[in-house]
Gaussian input, Z-matrix of N, CA and C with variables (Angstrom, degrees):
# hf/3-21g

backbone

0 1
 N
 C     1     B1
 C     2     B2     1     A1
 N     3     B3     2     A2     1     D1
 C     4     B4     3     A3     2     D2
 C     5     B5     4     A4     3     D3
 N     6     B6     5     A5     4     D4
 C     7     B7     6     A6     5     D5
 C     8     B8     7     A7     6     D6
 N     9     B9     8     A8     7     D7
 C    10    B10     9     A9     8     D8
 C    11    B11    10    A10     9     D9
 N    12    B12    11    A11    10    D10
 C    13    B13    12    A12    11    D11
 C    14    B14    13    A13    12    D12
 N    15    B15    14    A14    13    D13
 C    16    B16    15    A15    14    D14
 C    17    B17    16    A16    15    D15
 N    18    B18    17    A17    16    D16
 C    19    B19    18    A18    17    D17
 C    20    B20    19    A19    18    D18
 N    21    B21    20    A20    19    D19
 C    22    B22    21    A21    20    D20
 C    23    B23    22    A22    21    D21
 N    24    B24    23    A23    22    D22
 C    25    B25    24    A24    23    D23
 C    26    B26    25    A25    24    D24
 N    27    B27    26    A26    25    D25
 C    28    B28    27    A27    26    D26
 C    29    B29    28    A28    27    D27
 N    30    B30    29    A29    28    D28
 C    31    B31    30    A30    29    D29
 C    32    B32    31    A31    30    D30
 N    33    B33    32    A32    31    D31
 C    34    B34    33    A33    32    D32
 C    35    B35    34    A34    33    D33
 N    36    B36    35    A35    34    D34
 C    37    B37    36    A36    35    D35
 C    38    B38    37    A37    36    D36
 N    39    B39    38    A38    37    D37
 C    40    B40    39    A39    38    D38
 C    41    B41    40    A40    39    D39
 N    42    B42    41    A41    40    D40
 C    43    B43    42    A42    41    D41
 C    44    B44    43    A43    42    D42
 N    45    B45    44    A44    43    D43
 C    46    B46    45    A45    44    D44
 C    47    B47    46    A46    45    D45
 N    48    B48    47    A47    46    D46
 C    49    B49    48    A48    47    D47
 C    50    B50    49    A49    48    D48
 N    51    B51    50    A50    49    D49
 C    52    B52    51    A51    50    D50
 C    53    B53    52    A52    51    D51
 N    54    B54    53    A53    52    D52
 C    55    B55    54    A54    53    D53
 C    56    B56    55    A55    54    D54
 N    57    B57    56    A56    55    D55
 C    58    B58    57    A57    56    D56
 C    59    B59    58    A58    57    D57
 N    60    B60    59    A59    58    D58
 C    61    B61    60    A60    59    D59
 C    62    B62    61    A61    60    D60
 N    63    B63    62    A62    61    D61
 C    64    B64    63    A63    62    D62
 C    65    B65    64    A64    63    D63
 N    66    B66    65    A65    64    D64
 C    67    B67    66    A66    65    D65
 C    68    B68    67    A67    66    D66
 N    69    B69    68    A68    67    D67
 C    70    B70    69    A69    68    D68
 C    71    B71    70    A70    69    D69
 N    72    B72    71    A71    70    D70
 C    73    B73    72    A72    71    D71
 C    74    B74    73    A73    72    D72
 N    75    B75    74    A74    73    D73
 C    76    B76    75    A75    74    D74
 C    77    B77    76    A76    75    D75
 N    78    B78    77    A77    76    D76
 C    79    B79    78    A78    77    D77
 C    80    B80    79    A79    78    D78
 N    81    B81    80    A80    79    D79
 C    82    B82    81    A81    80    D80
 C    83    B83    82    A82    81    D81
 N    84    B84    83    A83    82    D82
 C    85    B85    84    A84    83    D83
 C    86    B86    85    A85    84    D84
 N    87    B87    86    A86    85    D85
 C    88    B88    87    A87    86    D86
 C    89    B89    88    A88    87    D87
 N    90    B90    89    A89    88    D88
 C    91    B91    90    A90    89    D89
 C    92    B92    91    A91    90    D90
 N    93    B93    92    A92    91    D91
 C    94    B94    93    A93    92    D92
 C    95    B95    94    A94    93    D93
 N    96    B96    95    A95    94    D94
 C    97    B97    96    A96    95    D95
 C    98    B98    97    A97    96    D96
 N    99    B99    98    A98    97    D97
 C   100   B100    99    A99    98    D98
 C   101   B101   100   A100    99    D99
 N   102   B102   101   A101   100   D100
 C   103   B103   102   A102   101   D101
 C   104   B104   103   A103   102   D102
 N   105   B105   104   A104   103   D103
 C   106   B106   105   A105   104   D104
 C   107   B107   106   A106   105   D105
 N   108   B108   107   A107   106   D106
 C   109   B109   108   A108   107   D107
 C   110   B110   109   A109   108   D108
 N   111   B111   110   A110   109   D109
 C   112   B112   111   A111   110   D110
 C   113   B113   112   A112   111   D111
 N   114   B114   113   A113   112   D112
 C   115   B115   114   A114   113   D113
 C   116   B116   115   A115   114   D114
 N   117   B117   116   A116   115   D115
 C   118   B118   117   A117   116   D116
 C   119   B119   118   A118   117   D117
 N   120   B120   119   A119   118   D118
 C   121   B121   120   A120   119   D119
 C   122   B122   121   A121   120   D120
 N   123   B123   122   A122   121   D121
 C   124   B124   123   A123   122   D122
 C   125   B125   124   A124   123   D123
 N   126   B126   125   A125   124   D124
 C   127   B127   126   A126   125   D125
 C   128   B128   127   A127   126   D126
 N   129   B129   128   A128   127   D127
 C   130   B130   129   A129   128   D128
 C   131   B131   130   A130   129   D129
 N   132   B132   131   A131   130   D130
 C   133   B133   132   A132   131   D131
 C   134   B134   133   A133   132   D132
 N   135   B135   134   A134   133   D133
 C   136   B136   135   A135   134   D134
 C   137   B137   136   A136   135   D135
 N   138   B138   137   A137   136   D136
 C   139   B139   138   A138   137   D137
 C   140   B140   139   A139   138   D138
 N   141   B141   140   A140   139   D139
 C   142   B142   141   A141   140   D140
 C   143   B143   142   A142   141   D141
 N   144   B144   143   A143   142   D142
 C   145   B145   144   A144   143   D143
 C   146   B146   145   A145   144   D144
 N   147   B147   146   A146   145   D145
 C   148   B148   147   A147   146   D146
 C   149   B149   148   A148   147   D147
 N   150   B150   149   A149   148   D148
 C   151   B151   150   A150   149   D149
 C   152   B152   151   A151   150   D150
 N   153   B153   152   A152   151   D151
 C   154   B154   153   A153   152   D152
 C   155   B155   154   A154   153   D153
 N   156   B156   155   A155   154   D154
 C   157   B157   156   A156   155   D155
 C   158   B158   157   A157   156   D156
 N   159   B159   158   A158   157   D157
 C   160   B160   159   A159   158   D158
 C   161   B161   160   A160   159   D159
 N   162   B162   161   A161   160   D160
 C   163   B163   162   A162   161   D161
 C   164   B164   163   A163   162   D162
 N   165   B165   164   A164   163   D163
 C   166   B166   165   A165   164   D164
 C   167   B167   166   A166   165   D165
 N   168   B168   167   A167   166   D166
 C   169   B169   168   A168   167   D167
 C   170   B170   169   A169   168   D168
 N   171   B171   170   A170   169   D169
 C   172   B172   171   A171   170   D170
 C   173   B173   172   A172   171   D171
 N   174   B174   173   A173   172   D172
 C   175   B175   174   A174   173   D173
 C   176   B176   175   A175   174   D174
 N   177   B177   176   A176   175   D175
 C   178   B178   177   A177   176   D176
 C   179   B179   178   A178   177   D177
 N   180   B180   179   A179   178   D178
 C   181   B181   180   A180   179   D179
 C   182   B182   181   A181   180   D180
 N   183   B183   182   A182   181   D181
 C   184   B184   183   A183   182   D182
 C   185   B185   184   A184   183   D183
 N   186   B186   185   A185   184   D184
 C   187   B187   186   A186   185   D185
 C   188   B188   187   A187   186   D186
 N   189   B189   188   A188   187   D187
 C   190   B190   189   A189   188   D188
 C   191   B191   190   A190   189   D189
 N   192   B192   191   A191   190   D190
 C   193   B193   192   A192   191   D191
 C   194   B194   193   A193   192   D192
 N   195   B195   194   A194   193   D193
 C   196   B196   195   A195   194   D194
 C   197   B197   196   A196   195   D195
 N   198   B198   197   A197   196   D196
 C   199   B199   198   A198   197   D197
 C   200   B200   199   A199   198   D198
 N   201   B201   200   A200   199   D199
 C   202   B202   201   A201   200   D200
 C   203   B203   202   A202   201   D201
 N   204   B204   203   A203   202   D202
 C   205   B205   204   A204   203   D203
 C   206   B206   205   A205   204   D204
 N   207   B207   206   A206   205   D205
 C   208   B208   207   A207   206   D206
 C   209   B209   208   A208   207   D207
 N   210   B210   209   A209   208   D208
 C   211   B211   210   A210   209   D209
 C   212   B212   211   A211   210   D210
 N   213   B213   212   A212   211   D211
 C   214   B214   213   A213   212   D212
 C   215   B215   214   A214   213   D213
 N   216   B216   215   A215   214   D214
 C   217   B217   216   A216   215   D215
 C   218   B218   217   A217   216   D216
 N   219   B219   218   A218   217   D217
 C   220   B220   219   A219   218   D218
 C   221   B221   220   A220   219   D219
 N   222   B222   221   A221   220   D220
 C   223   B223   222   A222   221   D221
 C   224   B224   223   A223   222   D222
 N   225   B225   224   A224   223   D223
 C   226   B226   225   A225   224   D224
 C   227   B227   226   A226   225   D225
 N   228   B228   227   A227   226   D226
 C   229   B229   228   A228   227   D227
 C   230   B230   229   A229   228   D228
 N   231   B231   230   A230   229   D229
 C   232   B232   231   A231   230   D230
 C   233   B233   232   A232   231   D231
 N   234   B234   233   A233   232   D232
 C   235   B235   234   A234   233   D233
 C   236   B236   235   A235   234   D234
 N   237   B237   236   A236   235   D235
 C   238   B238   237   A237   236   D236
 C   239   B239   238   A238   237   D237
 N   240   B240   239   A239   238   D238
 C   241   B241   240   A240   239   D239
 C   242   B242   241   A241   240   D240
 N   243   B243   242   A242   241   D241
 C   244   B244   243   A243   242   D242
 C   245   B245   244   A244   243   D243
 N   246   B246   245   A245   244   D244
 C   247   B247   246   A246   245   D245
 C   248   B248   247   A247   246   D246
 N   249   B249   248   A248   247   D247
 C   250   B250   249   A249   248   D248
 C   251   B251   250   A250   249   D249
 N   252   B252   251   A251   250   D250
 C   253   B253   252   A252   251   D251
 C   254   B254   253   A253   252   D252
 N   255   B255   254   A254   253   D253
 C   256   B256   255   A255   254   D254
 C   257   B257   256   A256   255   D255
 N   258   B258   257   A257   256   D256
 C   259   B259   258   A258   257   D257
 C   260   B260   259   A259   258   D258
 N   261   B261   260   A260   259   D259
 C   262   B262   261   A261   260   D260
 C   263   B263   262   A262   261   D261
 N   264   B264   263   A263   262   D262
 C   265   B265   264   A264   263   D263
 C   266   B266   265   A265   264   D264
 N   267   B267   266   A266   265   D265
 C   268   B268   267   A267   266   D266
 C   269   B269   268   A268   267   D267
 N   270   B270   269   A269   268   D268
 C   271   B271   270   A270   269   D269
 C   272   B272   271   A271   270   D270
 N   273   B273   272   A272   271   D271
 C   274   B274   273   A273   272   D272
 C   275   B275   274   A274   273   D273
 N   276   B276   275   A275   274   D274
 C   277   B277   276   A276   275   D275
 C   278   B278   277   A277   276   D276
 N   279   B279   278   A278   277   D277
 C   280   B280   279   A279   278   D278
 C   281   B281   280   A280   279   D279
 N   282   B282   281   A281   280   D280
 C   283   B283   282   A282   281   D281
 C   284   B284   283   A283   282   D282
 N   285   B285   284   A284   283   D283
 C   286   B286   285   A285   284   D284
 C   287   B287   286   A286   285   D285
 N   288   B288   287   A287   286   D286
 C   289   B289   288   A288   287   D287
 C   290   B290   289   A289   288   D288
 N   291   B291   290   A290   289   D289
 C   292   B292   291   A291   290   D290
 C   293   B293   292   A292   291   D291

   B1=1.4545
   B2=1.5272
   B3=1.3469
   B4=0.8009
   B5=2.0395
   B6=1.7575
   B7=1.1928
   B8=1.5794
   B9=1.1859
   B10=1.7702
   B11=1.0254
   B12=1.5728
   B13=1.5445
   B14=1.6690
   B15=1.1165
   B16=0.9699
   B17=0.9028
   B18=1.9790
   B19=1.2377
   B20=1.6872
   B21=1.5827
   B22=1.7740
   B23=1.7878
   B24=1.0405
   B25=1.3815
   B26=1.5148
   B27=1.6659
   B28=1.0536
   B29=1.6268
   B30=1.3724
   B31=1.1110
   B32=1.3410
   B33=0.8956
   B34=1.6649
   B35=1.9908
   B36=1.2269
   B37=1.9754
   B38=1.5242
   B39=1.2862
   B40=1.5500
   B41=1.7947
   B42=1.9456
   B43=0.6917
   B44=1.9785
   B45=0.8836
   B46=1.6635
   B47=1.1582
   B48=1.4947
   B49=1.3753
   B50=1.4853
   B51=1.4893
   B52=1.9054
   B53=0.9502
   B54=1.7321
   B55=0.9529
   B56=1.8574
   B57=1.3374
   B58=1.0775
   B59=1.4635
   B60=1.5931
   B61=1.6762
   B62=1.4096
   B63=1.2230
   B64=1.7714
   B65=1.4373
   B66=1.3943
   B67=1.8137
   B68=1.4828
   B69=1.4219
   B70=1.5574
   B71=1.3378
   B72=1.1689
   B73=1.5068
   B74=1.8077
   B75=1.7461
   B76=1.4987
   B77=1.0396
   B78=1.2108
   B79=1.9586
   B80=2.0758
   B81=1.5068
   B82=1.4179
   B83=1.8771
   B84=1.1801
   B85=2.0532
   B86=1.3628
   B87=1.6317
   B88=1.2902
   B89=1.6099
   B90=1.6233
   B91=1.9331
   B92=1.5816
   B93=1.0729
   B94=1.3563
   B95=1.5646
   B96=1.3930
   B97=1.3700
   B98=1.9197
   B99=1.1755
   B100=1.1825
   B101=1.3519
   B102=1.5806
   B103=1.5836
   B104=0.9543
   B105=1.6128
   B106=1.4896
   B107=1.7262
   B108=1.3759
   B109=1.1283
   B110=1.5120
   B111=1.3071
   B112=1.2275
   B113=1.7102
   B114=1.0987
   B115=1.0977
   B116=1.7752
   B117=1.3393
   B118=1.4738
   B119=1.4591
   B120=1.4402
   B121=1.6905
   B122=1.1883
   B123=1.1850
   B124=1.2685
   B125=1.7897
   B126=1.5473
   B127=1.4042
   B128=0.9566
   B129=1.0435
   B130=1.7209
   B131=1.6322
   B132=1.6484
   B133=1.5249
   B134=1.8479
   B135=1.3839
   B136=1.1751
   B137=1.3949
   B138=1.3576
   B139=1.4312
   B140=1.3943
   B141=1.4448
   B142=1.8559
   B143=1.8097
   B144=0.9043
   B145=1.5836
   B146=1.6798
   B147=1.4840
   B148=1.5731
   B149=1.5844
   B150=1.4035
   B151=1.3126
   B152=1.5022
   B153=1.9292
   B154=1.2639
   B155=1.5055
   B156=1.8732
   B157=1.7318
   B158=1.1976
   B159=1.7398
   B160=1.3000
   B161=1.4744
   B162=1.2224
   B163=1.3564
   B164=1.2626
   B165=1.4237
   B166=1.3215
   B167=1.6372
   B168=1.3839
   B169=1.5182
   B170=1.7197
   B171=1.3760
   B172=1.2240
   B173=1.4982
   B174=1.0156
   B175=1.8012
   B176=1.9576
   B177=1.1662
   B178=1.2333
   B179=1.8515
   B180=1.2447
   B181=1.7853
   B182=1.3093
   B183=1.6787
   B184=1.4269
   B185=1.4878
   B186=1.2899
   B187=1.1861
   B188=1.2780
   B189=1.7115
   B190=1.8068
   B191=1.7353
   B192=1.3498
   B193=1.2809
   B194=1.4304
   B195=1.4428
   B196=1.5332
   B197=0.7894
   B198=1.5709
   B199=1.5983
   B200=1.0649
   B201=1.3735
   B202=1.4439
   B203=1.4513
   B204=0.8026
   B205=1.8691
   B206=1.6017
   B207=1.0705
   B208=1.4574
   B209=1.8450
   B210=1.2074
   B211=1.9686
   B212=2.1918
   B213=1.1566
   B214=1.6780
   B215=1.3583
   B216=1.2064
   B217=1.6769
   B218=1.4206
   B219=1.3402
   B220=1.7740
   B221=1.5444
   B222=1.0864
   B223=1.7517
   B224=1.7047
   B225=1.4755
   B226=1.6775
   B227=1.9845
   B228=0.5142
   B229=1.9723
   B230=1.6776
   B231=1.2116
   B232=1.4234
   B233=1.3624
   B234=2.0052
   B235=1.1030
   B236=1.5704
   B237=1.5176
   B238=1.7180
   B239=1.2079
   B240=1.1960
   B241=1.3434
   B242=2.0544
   B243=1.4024
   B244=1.4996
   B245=1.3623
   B246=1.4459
   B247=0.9776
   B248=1.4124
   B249=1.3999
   B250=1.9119
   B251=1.3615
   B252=1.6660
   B253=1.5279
   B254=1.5772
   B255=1.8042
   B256=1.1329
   B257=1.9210
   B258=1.6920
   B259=1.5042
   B260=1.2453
   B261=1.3877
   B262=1.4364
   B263=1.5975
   B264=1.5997
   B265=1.6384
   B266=1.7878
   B267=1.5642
   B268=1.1361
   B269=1.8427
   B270=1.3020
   B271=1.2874
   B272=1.7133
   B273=1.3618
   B274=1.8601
   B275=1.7162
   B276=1.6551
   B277=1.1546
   B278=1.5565
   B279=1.1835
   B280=1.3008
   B281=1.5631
   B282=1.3580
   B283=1.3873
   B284=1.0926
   B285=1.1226
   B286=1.4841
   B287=1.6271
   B288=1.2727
   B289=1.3389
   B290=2.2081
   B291=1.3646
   B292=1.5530
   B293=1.6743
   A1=107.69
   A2=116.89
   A3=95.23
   A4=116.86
   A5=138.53
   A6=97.77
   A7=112.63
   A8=126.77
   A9=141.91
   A10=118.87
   A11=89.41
   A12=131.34
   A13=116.61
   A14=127.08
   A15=146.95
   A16=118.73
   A17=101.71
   A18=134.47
   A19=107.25
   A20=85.76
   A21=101.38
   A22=96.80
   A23=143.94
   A24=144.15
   A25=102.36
   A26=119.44
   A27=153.62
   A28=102.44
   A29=136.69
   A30=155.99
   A31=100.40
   A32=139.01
   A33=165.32
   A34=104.64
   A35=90.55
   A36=75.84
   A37=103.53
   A38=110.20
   A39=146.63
   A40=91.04
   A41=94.69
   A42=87.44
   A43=120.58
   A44=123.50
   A45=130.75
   A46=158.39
   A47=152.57
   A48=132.21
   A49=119.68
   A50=103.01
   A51=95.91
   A52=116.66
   A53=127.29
   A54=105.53
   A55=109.22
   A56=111.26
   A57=137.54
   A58=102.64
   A59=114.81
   A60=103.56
   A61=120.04
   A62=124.96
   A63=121.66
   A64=78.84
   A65=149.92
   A66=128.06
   A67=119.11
   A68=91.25
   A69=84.04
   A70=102.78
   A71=152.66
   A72=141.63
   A73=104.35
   A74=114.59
   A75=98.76
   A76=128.81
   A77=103.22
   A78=113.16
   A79=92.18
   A80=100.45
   A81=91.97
   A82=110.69
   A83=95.37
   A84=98.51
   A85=100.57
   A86=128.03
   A87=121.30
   A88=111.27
   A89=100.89
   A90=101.47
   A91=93.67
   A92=170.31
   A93=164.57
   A94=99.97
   A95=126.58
   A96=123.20
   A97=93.42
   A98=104.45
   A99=84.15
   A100=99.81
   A101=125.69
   A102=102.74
   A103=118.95
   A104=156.74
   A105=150.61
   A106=104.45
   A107=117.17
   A108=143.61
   A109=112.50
   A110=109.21
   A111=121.29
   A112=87.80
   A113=129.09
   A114=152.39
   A115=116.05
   A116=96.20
   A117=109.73
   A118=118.90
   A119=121.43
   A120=97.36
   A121=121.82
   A122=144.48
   A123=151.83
   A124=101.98
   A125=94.92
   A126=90.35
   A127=112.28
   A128=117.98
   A129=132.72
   A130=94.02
   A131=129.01
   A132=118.38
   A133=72.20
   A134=101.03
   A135=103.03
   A136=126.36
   A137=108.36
   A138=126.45
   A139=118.77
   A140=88.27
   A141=100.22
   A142=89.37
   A143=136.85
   A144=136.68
   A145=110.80
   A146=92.59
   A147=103.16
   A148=108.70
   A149=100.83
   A150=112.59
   A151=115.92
   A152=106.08
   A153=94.22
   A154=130.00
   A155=101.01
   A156=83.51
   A157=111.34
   A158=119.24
   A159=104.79
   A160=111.08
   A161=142.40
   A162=122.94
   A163=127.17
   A164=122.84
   A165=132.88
   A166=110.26
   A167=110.70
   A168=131.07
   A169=91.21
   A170=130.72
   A171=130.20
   A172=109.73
   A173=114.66
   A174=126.91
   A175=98.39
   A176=106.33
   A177=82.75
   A178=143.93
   A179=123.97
   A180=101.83
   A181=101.31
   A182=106.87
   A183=117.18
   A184=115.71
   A185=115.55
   A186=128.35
   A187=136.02
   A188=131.63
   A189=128.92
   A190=81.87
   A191=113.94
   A192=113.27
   A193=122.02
   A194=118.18
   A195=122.53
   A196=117.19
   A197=131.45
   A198=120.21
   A199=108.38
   A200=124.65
   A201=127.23
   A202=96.04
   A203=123.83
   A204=124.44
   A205=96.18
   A206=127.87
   A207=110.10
   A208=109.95
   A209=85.04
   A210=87.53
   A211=81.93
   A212=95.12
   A213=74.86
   A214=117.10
   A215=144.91
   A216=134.02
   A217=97.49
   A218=115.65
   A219=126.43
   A220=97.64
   A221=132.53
   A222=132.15
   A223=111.92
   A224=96.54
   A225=123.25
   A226=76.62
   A227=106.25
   A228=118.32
   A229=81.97
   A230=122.44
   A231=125.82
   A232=110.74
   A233=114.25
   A234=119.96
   A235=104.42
   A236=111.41
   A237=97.40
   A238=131.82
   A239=146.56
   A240=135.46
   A241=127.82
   A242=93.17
   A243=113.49
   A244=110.55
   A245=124.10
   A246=120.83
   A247=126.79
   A248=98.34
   A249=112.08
   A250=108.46
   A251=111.12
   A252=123.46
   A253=98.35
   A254=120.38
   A255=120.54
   A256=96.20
   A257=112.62
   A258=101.30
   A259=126.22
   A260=107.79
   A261=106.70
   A262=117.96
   A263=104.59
   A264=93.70
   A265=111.75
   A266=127.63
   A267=134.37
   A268=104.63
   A269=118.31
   A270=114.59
   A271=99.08
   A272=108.08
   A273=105.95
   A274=95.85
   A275=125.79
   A276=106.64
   A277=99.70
   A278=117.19
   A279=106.90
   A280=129.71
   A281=119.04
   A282=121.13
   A283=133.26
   A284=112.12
   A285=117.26
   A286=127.73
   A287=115.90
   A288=101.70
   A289=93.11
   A290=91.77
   A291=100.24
   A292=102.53
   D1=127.50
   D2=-168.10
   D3=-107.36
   D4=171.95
   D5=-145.92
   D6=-95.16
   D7=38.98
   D8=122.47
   D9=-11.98
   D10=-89.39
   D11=171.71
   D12=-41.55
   D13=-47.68
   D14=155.17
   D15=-8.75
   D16=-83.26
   D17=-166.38
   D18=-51.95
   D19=-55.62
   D20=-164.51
   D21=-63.44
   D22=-31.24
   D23=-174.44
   D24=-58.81
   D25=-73.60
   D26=166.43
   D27=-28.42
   D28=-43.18
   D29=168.96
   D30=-60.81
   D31=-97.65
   D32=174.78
   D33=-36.99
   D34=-58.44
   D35=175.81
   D36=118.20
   D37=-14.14
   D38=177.49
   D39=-60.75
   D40=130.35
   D41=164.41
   D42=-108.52
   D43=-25.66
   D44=125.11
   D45=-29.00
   D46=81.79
   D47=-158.69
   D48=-44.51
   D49=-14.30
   D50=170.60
   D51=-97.79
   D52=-10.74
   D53=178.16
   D54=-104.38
   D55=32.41
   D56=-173.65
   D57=-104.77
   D58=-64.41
   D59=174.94
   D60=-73.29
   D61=11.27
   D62=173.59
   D63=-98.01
   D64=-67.91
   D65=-179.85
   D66=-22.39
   D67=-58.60
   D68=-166.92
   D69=-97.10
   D70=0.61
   D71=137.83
   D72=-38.90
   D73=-63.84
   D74=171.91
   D75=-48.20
   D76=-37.21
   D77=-150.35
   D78=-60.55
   D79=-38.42
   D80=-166.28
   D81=-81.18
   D82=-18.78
   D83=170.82
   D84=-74.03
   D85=-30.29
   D86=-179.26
   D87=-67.58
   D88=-40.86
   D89=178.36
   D90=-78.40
   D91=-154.69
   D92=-177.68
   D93=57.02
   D94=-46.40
   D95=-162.32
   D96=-96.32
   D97=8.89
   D98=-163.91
   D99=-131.57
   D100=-25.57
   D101=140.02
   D102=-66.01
   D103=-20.36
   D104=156.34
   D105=-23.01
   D106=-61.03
   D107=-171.22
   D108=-56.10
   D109=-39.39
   D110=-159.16
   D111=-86.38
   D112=-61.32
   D113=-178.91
   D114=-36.47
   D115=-54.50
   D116=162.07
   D117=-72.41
   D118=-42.98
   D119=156.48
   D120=-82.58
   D121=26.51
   D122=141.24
   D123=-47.68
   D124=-70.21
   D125=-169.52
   D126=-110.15
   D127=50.29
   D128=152.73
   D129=-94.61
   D130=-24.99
   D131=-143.11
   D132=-76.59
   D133=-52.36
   D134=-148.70
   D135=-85.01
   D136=16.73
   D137=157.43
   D138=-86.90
   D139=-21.69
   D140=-173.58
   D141=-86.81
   D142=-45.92
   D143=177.48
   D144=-33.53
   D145=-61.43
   D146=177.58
   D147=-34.83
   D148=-73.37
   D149=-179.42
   D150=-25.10
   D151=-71.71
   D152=-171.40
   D153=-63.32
   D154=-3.35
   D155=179.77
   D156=-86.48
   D157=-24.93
   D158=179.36
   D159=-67.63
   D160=-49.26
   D161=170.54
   D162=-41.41
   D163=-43.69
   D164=179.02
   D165=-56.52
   D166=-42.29
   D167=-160.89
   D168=-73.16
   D169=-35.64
   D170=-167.36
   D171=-108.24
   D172=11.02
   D173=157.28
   D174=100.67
   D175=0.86
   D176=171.89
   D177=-85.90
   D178=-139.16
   D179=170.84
   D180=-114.31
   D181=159.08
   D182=-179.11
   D183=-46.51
   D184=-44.57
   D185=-166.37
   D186=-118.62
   D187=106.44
   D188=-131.65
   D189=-114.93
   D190=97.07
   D191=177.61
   D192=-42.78
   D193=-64.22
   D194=172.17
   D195=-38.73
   D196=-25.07
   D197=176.31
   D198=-85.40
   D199=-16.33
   D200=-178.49
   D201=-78.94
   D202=-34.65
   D203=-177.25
   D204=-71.06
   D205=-42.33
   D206=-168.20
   D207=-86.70
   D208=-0.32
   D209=-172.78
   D210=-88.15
   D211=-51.31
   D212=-175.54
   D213=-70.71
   D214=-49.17
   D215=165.29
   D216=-24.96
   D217=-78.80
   D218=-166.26
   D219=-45.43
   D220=-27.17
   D221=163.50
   D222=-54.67
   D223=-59.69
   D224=-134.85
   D225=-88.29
   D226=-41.64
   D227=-171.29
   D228=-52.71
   D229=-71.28
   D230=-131.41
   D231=-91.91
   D232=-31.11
   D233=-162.18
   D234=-123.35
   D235=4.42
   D236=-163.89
   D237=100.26
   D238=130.44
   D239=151.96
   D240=12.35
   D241=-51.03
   D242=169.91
   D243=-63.15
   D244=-39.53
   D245=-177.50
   D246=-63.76
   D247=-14.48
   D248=-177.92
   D249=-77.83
   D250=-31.83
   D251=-172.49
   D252=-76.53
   D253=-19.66
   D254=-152.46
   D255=-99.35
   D256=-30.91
   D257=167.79
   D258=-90.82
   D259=-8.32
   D260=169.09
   D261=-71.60
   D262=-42.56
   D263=-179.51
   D264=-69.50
   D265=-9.16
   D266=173.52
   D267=-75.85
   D268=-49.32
   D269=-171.12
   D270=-63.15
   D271=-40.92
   D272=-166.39
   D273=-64.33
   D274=-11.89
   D275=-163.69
   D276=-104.56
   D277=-30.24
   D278=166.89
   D279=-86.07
   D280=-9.63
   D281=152.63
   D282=-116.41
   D283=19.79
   D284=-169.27
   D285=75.66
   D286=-158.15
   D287=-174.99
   D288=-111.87
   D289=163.30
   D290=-171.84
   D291=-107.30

């Protein structure tokens, strides 16, 4: 092996250089998938902004609970238990905390 090979094993957790470049072949669809991600709650924040000014703008409250209930089912349905931990930290990011 040579110390490349090494490195990149040692890197990865791999104990093989092949099974070293299927890591880092993922590892980089995982960073790719994960500014995607990032990107989309970006503008999720700021779709959710819209929202609250028009409600706000028309006297109502920042925050329409039931929809918040259906954003977590529509989580908890699709992703699991995790998924509840996963719309709640999305709702706290697009409205803040309650």
């Amino acid at each position: 092996m040579t110390l490349a090979e090494k490195t990149v094993t040692e890197k990865t957790g791999a104990r093989t250089p092949e099974a070293a470049d299927v890591i880092t072949s993922a590892r980089e669809r995982i960073d790719a998938l994960d500014d995607r991600i990032i990107g989309l709650v970006q503008e999720r924040m700021a779709v959710s902004a819209v929202i609250q000014d028009a409600r706000l703008s028309s006297g109502g409250r920042r925050v329409n609970l039931s929809r918040e209930m259906e954003v977590l089912s529509h989580f908890r349905d699709a992703l699991g238990r995790p998924g509840t931990s996963l719309a709640m930290t999305l709702l706290e990011l697009c409205r803040g905390r309650i």
